[in-house]
C-alpha positions, 0 to 999 in steps of 0.5 A, spaced: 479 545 439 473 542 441 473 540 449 468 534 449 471 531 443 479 531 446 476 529 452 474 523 449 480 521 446 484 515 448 488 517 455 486 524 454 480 525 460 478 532 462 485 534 466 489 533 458 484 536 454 484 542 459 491 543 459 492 542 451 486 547 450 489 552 454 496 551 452 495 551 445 489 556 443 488 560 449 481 557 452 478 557 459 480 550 461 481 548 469 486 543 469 486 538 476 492 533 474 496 529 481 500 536 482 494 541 482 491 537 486 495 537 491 495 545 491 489 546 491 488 541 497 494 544 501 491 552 500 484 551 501 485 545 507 482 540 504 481 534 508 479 527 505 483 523 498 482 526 493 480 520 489 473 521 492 468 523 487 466 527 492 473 531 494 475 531 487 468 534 485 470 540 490 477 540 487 475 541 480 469 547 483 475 550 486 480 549 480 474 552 475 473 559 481 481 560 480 480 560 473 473 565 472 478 572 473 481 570 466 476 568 463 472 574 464 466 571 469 467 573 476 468 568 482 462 564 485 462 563 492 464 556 494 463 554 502 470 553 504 472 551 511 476 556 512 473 563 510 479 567 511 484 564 504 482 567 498 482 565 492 489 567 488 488 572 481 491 569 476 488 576 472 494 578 470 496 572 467 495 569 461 492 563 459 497 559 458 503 562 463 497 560 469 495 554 467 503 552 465 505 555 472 500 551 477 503 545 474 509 548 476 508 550 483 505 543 485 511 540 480 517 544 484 515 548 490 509 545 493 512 537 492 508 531 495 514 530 500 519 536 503 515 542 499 519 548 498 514 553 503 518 559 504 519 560 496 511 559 495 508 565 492 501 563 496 504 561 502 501 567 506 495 565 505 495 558 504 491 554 509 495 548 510 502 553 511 498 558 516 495 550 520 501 547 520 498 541 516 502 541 510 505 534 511 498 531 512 496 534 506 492 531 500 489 526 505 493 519 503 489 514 500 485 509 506 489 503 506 486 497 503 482 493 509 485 485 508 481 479 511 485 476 517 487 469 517 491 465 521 495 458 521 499 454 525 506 453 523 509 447 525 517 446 525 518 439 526 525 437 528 529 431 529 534 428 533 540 430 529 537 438 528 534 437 522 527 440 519 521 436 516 518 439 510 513 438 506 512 440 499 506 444 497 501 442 492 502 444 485 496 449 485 494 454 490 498 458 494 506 457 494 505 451 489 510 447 489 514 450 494 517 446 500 514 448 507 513 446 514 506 442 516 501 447 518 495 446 523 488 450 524 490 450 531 493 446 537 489 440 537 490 439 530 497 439 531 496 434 536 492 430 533 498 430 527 503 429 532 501 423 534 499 420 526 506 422 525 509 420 531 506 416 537 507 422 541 502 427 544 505 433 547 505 439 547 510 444 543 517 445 546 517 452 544 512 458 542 515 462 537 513 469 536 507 470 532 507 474 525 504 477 519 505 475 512 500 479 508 498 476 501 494 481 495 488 479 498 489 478 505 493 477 511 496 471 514 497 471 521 503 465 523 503 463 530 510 457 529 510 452 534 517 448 536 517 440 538 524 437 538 529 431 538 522 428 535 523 420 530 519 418 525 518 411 522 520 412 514 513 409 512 509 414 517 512 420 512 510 417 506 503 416 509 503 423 511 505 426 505 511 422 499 514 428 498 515 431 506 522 429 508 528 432 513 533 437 511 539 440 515 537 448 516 544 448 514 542 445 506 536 450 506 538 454 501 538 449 496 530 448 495 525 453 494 521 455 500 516 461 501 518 467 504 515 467 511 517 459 511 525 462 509 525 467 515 522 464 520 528 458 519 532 464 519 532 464 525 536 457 527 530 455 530 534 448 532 539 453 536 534 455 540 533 454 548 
């Protein structure tokens, strides 16, 4: 029955220990899991996510002023956006049946999606239902900044329709997977072109230009289109032994990486 020492158990934390003591034994625990979070984020108007240290520390001050009536304390003043919501008294409530009934509250009616006001007990004097901002409560968490990178993809096509691919190295991103050549920008595509093809020219078509997003950045991809284009067997292999031509229509027969499938999806050797 010690909290300190159930806290520090293995998967318990603060929350659990709360929840158990109270169930079980009746003692004045405050309990914060993800659905009393976002009770007390709604009824208060809490602004900001709540895995902030800051917004989290305000929530467990809140949880624990909720709790003081059943624990015999009297409520201390907390500096709340809005003056006019008032704490809910559990008072006459036991230990156990509260603690259960936040759970339940957050877990049925004040659900993250769709939640159930018009049978909420504390809607009359809950901040989030009396300003219309229920949907945008609890504050979601802020998107992960990703570093922006940019390529040039280049679709090659030959004569007969056909795309020039090129295997990627064994390490690194889409390893070993068949993809088109790519350049850092126009003049480096040129430059390739020429090494390839004798030709300097720019590219027939510009394609729309996307984003394909990896774990740790985010890939902007501008394609470029030369058409009926020859190329000497000796240029390839010199260029990279494993590149070769592959009708659009026989590219579900390799392995390629999903923006590279996409983009030929789209039968670029029909284009006008």
């Amino acid at each position: 029955q010690n909290f300190d020492a159930l806290a520090a158990l293995p998967g318990i934390g603060r929350s659990t220990a709360g929840a158990i003591l109270a169930q079980a034994h009746g003692q004045a625990h405050a309990i914060l899991d993800g659905n009393v979070r976002r009770l007390l984020c709604r009824y208060h108007g809490i602004e900001g996510w709540p895995g902030r240290t800051d917004i989290l520390d305000r929530l467990w001050h809140l949880a624990e002023l909720h709790l003081r009536p059943l624990s015999g304390s009297s409520p201390q003043p907390f500096p709340q956006p809005d003056p006019s919501p008032q704490p809910a008294q559990p008072a006459n409530h036991p230990l156990a049946d509260y603690t259960q009934a936040q759970m339940d509250l957050g877990a049925t009616v004040c659900t993250r999606s769709r939640p159930n006001c018009p049978a909420c007990p504390l809607r009359d004097r809950c901040h989030a239902h009396r300003h219309g901002s229920t949907e945008r409560l609890p504050t979601p968490r802020p998107g992960k900044h990703l570093p922006q990178r940019h390529t040039l993809m280049l679709i090659l096509l030959d004569r007969q329709g056909r795309v020039m691919l090129h295997r990627r190295p064994a390490s690194g991103v889409w390893s070993g997977l068949w993809s088109l050549p790519e350049a850092a920008d126009l003049d480096a595509a040129r430059n390739l072109l020429a090494r390839l093809f004798g030709i300097d020219a720019d590219p027939d078509l510009r394609l729309a230009a996307f984003d394909h997003v990896f774990s740790h950045y985010r890939l902007r991809i501008e394609p470029l289109l030369w058409r009926n284009l020859s190329i000497h067997p000796n240029r390839i292999a010199e260029y990279d032994p494993d590149s070769h031509w592959l009708a659009i229509d026989h590219l579900g027969e390799i392995g390629l990486p999903a923006p590279v499938r996409k983009l030929l999806a789209k039968r670029p050797d029909r284009l006008d």
